[in-house]
C-alpha positions as CSV (number, residue, x, y, z in Angstrom):
1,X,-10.4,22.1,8.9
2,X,-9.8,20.9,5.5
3,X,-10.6,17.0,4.6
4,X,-8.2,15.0,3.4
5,X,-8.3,12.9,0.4
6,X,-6.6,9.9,2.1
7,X,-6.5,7.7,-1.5
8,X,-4.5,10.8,-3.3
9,X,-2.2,10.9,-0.5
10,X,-1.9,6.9,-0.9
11,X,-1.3,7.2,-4.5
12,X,1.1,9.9,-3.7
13,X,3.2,7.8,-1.9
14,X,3.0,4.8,-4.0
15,X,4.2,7.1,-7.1
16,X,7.2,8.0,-4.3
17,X,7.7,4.0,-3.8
18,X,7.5,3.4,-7.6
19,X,10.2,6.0,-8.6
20,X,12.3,4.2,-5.6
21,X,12.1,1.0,-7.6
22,X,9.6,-1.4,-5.6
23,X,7.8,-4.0,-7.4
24,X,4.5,-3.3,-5.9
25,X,4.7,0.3,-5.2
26,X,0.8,0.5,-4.6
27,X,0.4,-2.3,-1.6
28,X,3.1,-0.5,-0.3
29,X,1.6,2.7,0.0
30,X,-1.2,0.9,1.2
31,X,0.7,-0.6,3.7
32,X,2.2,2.4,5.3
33,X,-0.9,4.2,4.9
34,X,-3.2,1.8,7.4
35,X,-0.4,1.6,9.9
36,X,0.2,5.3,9.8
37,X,-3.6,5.7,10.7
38,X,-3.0,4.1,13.9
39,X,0.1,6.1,14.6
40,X,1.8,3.0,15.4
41,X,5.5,1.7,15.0
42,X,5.6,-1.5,13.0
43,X,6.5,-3.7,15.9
44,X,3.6,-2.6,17.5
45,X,1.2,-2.6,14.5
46,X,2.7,-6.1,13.7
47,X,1.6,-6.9,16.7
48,X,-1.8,-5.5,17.3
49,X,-2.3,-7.6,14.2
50,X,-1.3,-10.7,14.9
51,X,0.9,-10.9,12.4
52,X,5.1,-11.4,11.7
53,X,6.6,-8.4,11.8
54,X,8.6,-9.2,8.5
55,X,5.0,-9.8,6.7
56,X,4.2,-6.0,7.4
57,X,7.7,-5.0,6.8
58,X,7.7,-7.0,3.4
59,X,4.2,-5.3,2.9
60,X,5.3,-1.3,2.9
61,X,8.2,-2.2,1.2
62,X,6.5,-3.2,-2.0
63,X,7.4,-7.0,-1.7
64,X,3.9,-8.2,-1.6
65,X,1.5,-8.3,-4.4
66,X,-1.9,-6.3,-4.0
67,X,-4.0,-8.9,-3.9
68,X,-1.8,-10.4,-1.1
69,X,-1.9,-7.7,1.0
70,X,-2.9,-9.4,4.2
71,X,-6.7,-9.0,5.1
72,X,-6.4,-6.7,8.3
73,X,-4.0,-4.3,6.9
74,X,-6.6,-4.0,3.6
75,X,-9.8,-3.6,6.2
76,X,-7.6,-0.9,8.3
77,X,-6.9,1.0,5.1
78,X,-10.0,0.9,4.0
79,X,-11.5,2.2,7.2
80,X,-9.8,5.7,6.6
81,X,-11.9,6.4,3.9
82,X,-8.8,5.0,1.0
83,X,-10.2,3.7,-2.1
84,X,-8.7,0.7,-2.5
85,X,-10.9,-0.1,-5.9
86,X,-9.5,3.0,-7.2
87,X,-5.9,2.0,-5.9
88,X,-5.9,-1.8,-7.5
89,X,-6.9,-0.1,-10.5
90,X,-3.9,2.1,-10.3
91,X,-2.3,-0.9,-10.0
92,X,-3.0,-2.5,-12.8
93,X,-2.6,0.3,-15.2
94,X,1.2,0.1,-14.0
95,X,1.5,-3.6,-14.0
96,X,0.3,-2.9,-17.8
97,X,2.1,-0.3,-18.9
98,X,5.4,-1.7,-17.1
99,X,4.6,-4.9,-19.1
100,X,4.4,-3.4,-22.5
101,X,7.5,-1.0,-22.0
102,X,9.5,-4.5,-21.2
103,X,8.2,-6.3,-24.3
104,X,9.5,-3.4,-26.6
């Protein structure tokens, strides 16, 4: 069996949320990545969590800032082996370079 690189996959799907248009496409990915690990629907991940179900909702849209991704979902992720040092990183190369395309 082959390992899988659960950041790449992560990052995959945040380029996926980014081309959809969400403002943080990386918390998103983020997002969807820890409650996919638990193979959960979001009701029931929401849940588990102890927290609204909009919150997570908001969450793997893109809605909610990196940094604001709530503390659960970020220790779930992080559990699976994503690199969510590399991932903020990520992050802020496209906060930057989004930044200096609008100022030209």
């Amino acid at each position: 069996m082959t390992a899988v690189d659960r950041t790449a996959l992560t990052e995959h799907l945040a380029r996926r949320l980014r081309a959809d248009g969400a403002l943080h496409p990386v918390a998103g990915a983020v997002a969807i990545a820890a409650r996919g690990s638990r193979r959960l629907a979001i009701a029931d991940f929401a849940a588990n969590l102890d927290l609204p179900v909009e919150q997570v909702t908001a969450a793997e849209a893109g809605q909610t800032k990196f940094a604001a991704i709530p503390a659960p979902v970020g220790a779930i992720a992080a559990s699976t082996g994503i690199d969510l040092l590399s991932l903020a990183d990520l992050e802020r190369r496209w906060r930057a370079a989004g930044e200096s395309a609008a100022a030209n």
